[in-house]
N, C-alpha and C positions, 0 to 999 in steps of 0.2 A: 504494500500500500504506500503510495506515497504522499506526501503533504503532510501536516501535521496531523495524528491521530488522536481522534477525542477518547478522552478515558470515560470510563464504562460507566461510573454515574452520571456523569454529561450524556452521554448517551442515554441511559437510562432516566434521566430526569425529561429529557425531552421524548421519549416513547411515552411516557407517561402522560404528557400533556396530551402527545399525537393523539392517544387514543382512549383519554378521557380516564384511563386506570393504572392505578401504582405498579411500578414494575415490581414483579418479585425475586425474580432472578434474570440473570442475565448473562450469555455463553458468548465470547468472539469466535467465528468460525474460521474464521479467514477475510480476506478480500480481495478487490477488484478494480484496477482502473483507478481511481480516488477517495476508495471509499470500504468501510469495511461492513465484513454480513454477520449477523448476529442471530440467536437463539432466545428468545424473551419468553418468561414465564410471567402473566400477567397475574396480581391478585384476585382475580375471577376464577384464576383456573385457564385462561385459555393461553395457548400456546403461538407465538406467533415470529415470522422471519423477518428481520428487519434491515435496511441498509442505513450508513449513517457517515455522515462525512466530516471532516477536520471544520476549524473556523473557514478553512478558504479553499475551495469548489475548484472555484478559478474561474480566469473571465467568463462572461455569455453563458455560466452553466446553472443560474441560479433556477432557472425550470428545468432541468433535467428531470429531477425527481414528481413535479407535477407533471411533466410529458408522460411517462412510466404510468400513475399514476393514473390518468386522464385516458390513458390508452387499455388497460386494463379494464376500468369500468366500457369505455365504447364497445371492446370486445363482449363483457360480460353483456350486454345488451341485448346482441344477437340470440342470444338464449340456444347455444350450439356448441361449443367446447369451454368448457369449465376454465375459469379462472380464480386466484385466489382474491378474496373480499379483500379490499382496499379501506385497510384502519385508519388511515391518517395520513399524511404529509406534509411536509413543510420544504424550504428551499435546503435543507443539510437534510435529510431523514424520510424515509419511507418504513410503512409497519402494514405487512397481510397477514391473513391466515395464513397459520401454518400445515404445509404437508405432508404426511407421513407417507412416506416413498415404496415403492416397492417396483418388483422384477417386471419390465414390459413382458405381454403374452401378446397372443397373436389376436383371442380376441377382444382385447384392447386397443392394437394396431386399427383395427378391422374397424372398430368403432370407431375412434380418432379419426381414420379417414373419412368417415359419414358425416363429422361433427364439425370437421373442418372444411368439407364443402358445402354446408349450411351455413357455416360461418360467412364463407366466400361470397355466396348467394343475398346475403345479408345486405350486401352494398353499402354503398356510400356516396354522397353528395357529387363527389368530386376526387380526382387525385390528391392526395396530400391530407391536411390535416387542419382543424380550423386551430391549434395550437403549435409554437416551434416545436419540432421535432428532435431528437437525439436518437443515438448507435450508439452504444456505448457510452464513451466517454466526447465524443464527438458531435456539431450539428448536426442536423440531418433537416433538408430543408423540404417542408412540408406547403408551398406558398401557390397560388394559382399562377399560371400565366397572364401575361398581357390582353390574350383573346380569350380569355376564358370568362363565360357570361356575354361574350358579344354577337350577336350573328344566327344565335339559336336563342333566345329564351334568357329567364332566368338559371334554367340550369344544363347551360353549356357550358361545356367543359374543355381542357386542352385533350389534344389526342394521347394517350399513353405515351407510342414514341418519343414524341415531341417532351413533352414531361417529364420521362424518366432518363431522357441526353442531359437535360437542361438540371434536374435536381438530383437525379443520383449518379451521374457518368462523371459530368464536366467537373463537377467542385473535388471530387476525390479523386482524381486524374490529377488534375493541375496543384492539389496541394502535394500528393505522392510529389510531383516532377519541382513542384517549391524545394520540397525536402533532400529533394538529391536520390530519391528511392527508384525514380523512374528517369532514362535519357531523351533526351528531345525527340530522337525515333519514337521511342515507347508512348509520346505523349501525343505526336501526329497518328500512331498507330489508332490511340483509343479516340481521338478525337474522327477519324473516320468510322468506326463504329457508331459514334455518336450523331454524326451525320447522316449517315446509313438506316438508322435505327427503324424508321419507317418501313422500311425493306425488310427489315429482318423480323418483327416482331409478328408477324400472322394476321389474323384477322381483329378484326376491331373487338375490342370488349368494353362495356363499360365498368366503373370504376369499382374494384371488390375491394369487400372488410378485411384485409390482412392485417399478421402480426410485425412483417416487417421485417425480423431477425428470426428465422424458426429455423435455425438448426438445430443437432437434437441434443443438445444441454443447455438448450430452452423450452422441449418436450418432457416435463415430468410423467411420473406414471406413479399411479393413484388411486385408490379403490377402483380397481377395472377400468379405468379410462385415462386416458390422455389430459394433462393441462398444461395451458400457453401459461409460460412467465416471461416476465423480462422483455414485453415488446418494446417494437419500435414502430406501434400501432398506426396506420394511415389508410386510406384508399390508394389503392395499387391494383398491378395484373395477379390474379391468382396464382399463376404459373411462377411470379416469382416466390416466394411460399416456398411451393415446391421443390424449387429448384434447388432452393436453401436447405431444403432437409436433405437434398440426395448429395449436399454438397461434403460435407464432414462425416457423412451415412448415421441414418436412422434407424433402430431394430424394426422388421417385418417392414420394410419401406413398399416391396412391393404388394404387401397385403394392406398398405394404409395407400397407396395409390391406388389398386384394383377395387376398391371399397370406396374413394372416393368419386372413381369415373362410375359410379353405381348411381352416385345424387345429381354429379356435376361433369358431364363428360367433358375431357378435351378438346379443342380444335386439334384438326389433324396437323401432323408435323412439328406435335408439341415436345417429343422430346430432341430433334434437332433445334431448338428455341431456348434447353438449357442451359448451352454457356452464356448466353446472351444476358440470362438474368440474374444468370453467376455469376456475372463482371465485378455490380454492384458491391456485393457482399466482400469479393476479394480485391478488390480496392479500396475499402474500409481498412481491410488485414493489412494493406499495406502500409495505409497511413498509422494506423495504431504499432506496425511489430517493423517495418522497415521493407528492406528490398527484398526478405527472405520470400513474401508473396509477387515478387515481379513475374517473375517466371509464373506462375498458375495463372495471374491474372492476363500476362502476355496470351497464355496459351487459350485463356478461353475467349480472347479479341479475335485470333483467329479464327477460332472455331467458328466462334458468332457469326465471321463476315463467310468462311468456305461453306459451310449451313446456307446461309443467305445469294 
């Protein structure tokens, strides 16, 4: 963890507040990015996970933890894959229910994928998010376009492509190639996917409820089913989703895809369509871990564009 660490009555003095009840115990698990996770035994009785961060977040990050937060109830809304109830938050601190974990099976897989293309199905206004967004420890920009709401209606929208060049391609590209992680080939490389992207991305959809970040230690498993944590909730392509869970491998993946082309089929040529929305995710990795994702992220620009 880096930054300065709150000791665990500061931390527990303020879960307390969060969620209205005196902490009674309180466990450091570990942590994350800027922030550590914790074990809180509430004086209720209830059990609950919490994140909590130093006096200082750091610039721009004082919503992270409402993004998290905000994005978790919107999922919870759809009434389709369980998430943990959201106790409290503030700009240093988030407090859910806690989950008691157990071994993925298949027909839990099985189910996950039904609940996840409910979710999908669930929609959204629009691409993005009516709140700023985060990935981790990073922005993640959630914001309409210029033409979006013009030309159609009150609710027109930007096209996916168009949207996901401009908020998830171009800012992690170009800050990767800031860093020194990516070479100025590497950065014309992605910027012609990004330009491309029209091309490559299939048929039109409109905008689905995704979690944003679903790979699969973001996938709990829990009384026989599946729950999202930790998104990076917005309106997006379903496919990306997907793509994210095949990305780091999910247990029974293709019994929670076969399960979910049951509620929500694919457009055809969806899985030639995966590096495409594997970019995103791995060009996060770059900018969070360095050049060690250059190479993956390279390899799936191409892919995207030999696909297309």
């Amino acid at each position: 963890m880096t930054g300065q660490e709150p000791a665990l009555p500061d931390v527990a003095a303020r879960l307390g507040r969060l969620t209205g009840t005196e902490v009674r115990e309180i466990r450091r698990l570990g942590g994350q990015h800027e922030w550590g996770h914790y074990r809180v035994v509430l004086a209720d009785g209830r059990l609950v996970f919490a994140k909590a961060a130093g006096a200082d977040l750091g610039a721009g990050r004082d919503g992270l933890f409402e993004a998290e937060a905000r994005g978790m109830r919107w999922l919870a809304d759809a009434g389709a894959v369980p998430v943990p109830d959201v106790l409290g938050w503030d700009s240093r601190a988030l407090a859910v229910c806690w989950l008691t974990g157990e071994p993925p099976a298949a027909a839990a897989a099985e189910r996950f994928g039904r609940d996840l293309a409910r979710m999908h199905l669930a929609g959204s206004a629009r691409f993005g998010a009516p709140w700023p967004g985060f990935i981790a420890s990073l922005p993640l920009g959630n914001g309409a376009g210029p033409d979006a709401g013009r030309g159609g209606g009150p609710d027109a929208v930007d096209s996916w492509p168009q949207w996901y060049a401009r908020e998830r391609l171009l800012p992690y590209a170009r800050r990767a190639f800031d860093a020194g992680d990516l070479a100025a080939a590497d950065l014309r490389l992605l910027e012609t996917v990004a330009s491309r992207a029209g091309a490559l991305a299939g048929p039109a959809e409109p905008p689905s409820r995704i979690h944003g970040d679903c790979w699969s230690g973001n996938l709990l498993w829990s009384g026989g089913r599946g729950w999202l944590v930790d998104p990076a909730a917005h309106g997006g392509h379903r496919e990306s989703d997907l793509a994210m869970l095949a990305l780091f491998g999910a247990p029974y993946l293709e019994r929670i895809m076969a399960a979910y082309q049951e509620i929500a089929p694919l457009a055809a040529g969806w899985r030639a369509r995966v590096p495409l929305h594997q970019l995103h995710p791995l060009l996060v990795h770059a900018c969070l871990f360095g050049a060690a994702y250059r190479d993956a992220a390279l390899g799936a620009a191409r892919s995207a564009l030999a696909a297309g």
